[in-house]
N, C-alpha and C positions, 0 to 999 in steps of 0.2 A: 233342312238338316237339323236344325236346332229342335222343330217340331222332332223329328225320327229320334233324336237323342233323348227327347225327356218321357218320349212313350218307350223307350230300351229304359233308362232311368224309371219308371213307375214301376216295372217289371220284373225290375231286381238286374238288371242286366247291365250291372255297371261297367264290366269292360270291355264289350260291345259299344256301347253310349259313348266313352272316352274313346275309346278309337275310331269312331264317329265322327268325333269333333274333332280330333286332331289331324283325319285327313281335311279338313275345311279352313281353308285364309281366316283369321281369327283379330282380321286388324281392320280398324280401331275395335277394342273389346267394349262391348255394350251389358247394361246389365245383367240381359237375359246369358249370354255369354259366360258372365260371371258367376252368375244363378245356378250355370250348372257342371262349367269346367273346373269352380274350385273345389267344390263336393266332391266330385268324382275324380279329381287327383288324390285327394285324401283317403275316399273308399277304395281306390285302387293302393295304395301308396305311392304313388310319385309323386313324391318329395321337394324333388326340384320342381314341378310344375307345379307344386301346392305354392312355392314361394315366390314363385312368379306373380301369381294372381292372389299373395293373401292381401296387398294391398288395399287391389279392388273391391275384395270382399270384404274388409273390414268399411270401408267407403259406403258400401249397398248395403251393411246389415246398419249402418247409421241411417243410413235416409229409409231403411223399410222403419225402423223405433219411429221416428219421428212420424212417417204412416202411418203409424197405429194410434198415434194419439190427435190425429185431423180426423174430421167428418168426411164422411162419404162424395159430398161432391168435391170435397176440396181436394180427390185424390181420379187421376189419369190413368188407366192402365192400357197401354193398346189403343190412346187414342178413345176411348171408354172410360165416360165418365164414373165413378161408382154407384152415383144415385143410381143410375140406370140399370150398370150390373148388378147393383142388389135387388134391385124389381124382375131381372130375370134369372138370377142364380137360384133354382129351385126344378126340382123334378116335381110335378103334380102327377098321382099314382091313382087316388080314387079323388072324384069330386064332390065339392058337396051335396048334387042332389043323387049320387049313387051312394048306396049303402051295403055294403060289403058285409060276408060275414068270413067269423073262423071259428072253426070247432075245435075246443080244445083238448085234444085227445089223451087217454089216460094209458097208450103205451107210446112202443117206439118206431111207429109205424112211418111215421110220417118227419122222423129226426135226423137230422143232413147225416150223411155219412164219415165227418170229420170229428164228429164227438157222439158215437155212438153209447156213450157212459152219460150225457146230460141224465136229467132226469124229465121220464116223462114228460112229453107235453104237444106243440104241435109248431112248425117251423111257419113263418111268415116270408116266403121268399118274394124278396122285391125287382123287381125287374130295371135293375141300374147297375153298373160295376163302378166303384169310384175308384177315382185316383187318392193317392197319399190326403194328408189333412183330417180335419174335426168336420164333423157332418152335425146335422139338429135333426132329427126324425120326430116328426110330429103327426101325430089323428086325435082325430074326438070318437073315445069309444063308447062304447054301451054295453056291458056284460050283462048274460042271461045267465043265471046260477040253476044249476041242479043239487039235490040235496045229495050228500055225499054219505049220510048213514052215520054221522057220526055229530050230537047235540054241540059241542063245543067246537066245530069247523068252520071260524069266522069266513073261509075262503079266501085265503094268503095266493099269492099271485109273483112269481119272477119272469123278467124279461133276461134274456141270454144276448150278446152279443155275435157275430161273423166268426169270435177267436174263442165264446166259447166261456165269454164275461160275464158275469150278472151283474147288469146293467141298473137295474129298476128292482124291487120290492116294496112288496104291501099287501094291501086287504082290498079284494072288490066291496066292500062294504065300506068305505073310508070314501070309495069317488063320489064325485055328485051327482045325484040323479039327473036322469037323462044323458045326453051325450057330452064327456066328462074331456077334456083337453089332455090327453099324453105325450110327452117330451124325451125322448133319451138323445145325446150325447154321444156319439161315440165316433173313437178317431181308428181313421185306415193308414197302416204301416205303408201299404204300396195298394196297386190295384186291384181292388176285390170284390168280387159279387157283395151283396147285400142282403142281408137276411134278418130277422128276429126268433128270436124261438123263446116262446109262451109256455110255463106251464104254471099248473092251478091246485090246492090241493082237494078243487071242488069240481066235477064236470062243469064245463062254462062254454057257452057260447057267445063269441063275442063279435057283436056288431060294431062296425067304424065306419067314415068318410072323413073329407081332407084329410087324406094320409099325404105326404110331402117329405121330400127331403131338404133338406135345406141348407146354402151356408153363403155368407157377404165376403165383400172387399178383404173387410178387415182377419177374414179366417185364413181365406189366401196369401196377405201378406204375410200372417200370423206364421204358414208355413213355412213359405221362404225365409223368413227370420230365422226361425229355429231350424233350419238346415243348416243356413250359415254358423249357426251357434254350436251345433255340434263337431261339425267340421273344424274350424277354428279351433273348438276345446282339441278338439284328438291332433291337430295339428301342434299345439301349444307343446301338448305333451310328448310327444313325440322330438322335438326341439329340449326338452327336459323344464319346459318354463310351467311347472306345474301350479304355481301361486297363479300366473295368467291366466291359465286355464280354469281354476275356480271364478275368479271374477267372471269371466265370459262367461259362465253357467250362469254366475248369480243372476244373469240377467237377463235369463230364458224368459219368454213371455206366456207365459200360461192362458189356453191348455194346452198342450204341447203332443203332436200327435207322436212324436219320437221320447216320451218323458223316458221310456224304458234306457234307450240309449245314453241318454244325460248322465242317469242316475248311474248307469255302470262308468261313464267316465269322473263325475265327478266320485265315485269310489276310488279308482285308478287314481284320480290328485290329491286323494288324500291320504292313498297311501305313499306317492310321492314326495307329499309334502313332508312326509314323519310327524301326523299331526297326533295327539293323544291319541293314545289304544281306544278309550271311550268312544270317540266321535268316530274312527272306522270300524268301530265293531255295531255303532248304531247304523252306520250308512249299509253296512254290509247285511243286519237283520230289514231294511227296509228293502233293499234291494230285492232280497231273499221273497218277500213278499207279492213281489210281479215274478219273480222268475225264479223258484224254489230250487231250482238244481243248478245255480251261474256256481261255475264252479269259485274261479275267485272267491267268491264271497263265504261257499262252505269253509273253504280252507282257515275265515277268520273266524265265522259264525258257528259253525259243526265244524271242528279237523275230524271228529271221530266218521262221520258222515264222509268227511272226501279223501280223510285215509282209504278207507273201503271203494273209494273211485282210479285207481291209479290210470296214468299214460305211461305203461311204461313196456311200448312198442319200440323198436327201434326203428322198425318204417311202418308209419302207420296208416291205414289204406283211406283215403278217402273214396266218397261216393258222390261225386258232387249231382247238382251245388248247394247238396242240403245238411250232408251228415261225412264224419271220420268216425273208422272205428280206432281206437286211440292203445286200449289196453284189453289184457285178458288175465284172467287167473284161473288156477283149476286147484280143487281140493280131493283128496282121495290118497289111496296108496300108492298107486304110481303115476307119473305124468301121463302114462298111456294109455292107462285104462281108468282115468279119474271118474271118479261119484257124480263131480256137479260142475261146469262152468258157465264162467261168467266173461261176457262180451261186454264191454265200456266203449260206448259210444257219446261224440261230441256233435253238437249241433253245429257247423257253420255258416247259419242265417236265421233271420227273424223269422218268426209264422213258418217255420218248419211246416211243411203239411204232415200228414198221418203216415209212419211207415211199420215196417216189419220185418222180421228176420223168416225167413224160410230154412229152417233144419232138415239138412238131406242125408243122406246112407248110402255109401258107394256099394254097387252091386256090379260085378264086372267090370266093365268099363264105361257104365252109367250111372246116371244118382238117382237114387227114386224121394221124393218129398216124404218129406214127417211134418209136424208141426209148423202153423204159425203163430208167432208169439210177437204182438206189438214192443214199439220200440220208444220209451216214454209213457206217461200217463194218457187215460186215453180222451181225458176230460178239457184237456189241451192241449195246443201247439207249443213244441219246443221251442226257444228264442236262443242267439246264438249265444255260446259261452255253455250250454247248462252239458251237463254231462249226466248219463244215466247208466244201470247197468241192467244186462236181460240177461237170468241166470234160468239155465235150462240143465239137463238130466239124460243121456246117451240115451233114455227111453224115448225123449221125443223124437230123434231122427229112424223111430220105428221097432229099434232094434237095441234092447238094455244091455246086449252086450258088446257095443258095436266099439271099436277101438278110436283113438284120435284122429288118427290118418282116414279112417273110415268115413268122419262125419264131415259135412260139409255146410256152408250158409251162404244165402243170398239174401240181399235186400229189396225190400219190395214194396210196390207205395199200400197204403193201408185203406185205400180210398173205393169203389166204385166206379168214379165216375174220372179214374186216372192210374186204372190197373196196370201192371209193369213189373219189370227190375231194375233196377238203377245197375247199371253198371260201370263198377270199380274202376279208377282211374289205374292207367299204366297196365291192366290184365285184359287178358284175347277173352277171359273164362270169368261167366260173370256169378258163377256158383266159386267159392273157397273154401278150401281145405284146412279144418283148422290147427293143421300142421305146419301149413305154410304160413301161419301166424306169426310172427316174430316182431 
């Protein structure tokens, strides 16, 4: 049971997970029990069973601190020593006496279909889905340069992350000759394929072996630490104890594969706390910087920016479990036959995947497709809180003279390899009219 609940937990499927664990006898409560029933009374909001177990939790997030600062053998997990799980925590993907190559291509042929805006280059797909955590991705490569036509084109080099990060930059001319040791970092929100995406501003062919994935004891604890550390914050706050809830941030242990979430709560305590205008208008531009559309944070950082975003639905449709559309505006001469609207849409989860509005035209008593027009930037994944608006023209549903009642939208994933419509919570009818907007 505890297994079936932390793979619904890796998934994002938190109230499955909790209701999981709540049909299971739960007595004596043991770490792992704690590990995951307090989180997920917090991600779910129940309250009272957060205050059951914040005990516990505060208990387990002392003895994982105190883990982090012992050596590898001196720590148990499972009856597993650590020396040992760190001699085996590692995916080996190519070996050292195979050598691998990848061409790095100069369009978008070969670019995942979750960030078809990257720039140029050529995806690295690894054959492992990881669970939540900081991973170490490591190879010794070898770049083969082609001249690219232009005298001053040192051959600058980015690595891209799963979300779409850039990860890495430099110059193939800076590594060491011969096969050159590469390292990126990077942490997984919940469970997700694994990938690189290389691009060059040089045609480059690049040879590697020991490619690896990798991570110790100490990363895993690392996790569960800061699970507990955010939960506990959002719990604090919630209780209104917003000074507690800053300390328990202070002392997230980095790197923090959840830093995005910290950082929106310790914003939330400090605006709590009524701490100086200065220090939440700085937390709220740093914020702003992983996640440019948190609304929150416009409202201190841009108002003029999240003026121009309103919620001002009175029932606002969700689309779970990824997206609300929140708000609409229309400008023109009349409501009915307006010039141009605009859709405001809310993210409701982290690593939003790619989606999209479909603009239809009622035609009798059917809709015929117009346009699609993505929902978001297309260079990445929404996280929750950011709000966006997609402002479209009665031309794209076909017909520039089509009326309100006329037009209609559906959402749609933006992807290939997870085509679809999401359909609207609480409607039989998964196209909308955007009359029945309200």
């Amino acid at each position: 049971t505890l297994a079936a609940a932390a793979i619904l937990q890796q998934t994002g499927h938190m109230r499955q997970a909790l209701d999981l664990l709540m049909s299971t006898p739960m007595t004596p409560p043991t770490e792992q029990m704690t590990a995951l029933v307090y989180p997920l009374a917090v991600a779910n909001a129940e309250w009272d069973l957060a205050d059951q177990w914040a005990q516990q939790a505060g208990e387990l997030q002392a003895r994982l601190k105190q883990a982090l600062t012992m050596p590898p053998e001196a720590i148990s997990v499972n009856q597993i020593n650590g020396y040992f799980y760190n001699q085996c925590a590692r995916i080996r993907i190519s070996p050292s006496a195979v050598i691998a190559q990848l061409v790095i291509q100069s369009d978008l042929a070969n670019s995942p279909d979750d960030f078809q805006s990257l720039p140029p280059g050529t995806t690295m797909e690894l054959p492992a889905r990881l669970a939540r955590g900081v991973y170490t991705i490591t190879m010794a490569a070898r770049p083969q340069l082609r001249s690219s036509g232009q005298p001053d084109d040192a051959g600058n080099f980015s690595v891209y992350d799963h979300r779409g990060r850039a990860i890495e930059q430099g110059q193939w001319n800076k590594l060491p000759d011969g096969f050159a040791t590469m390292e990126f970092t990077v942490p997984f929100g919940r469970e997700s394929a694994a990938w690189l995406h290389f691009t060059s501003t040089k045609p480059a062919k690049l040879e590697y072996r020991d490619l690896e994935i990798r991570w110790n004891i100490h990363d895993q604890i690392r996790t569960l630490y800061n699970d507990l550390t955010a939960a506990r914050a959002a719990h604090s706050l919630h209780k209104g104890l917003a000074d507690q809830a800053l300390a328990i941030l202070t002392n997230a242990a980095p790197p923090c594969w959840n830093e995005l979430e910290l950082q929106r709560l310790e914003f939330a305590a400090l605006q709590a706390v009524r701490t100086g205008p200065e220090r939440v208008v700085q937390a709220a531009r740093q914020l702003l910087q992983k996640s440019p559309d948190y609304f929150p944070a416009l409202q201190v950082a841009n108002p003029d920016t999240a003026q121009r975003l309103p919620a001002n639905l009175a029932n606002p449709i969700r689309f779970p479990p990824f997206l609300a559309l929140v708000g609409m505006q229309a400008s023109g001469p009349e409501a009915a036959s307006t010039n141009q609207f605009a859709l405001i849409f809310e993210a409701l989860d982290d690593d939003t995947p790619p989606l999209a509005i479909l603009i239809h035209r009622r035609h009798h008593r059917s809709w015929r497709e117009g346009l699609r027009m993505p929902i978001g930037p297309a260079d990445r994944r929404l996280q929750r809180g950011e709000r966006v608006a997609v402002r479209f023209e009665p031309e794209a549903s076909g017909d520039p003279q089509c009326e309100l009642a006329d037009i209609g939208i559906a959402v749609q994933a933006n992807v290939q390899w997870s085509p679809g419509t999401l359909q609207p919570a609480g409607r039989h009818d998964a196209i909308i009219s955007l009359l029945d907007i309200k």
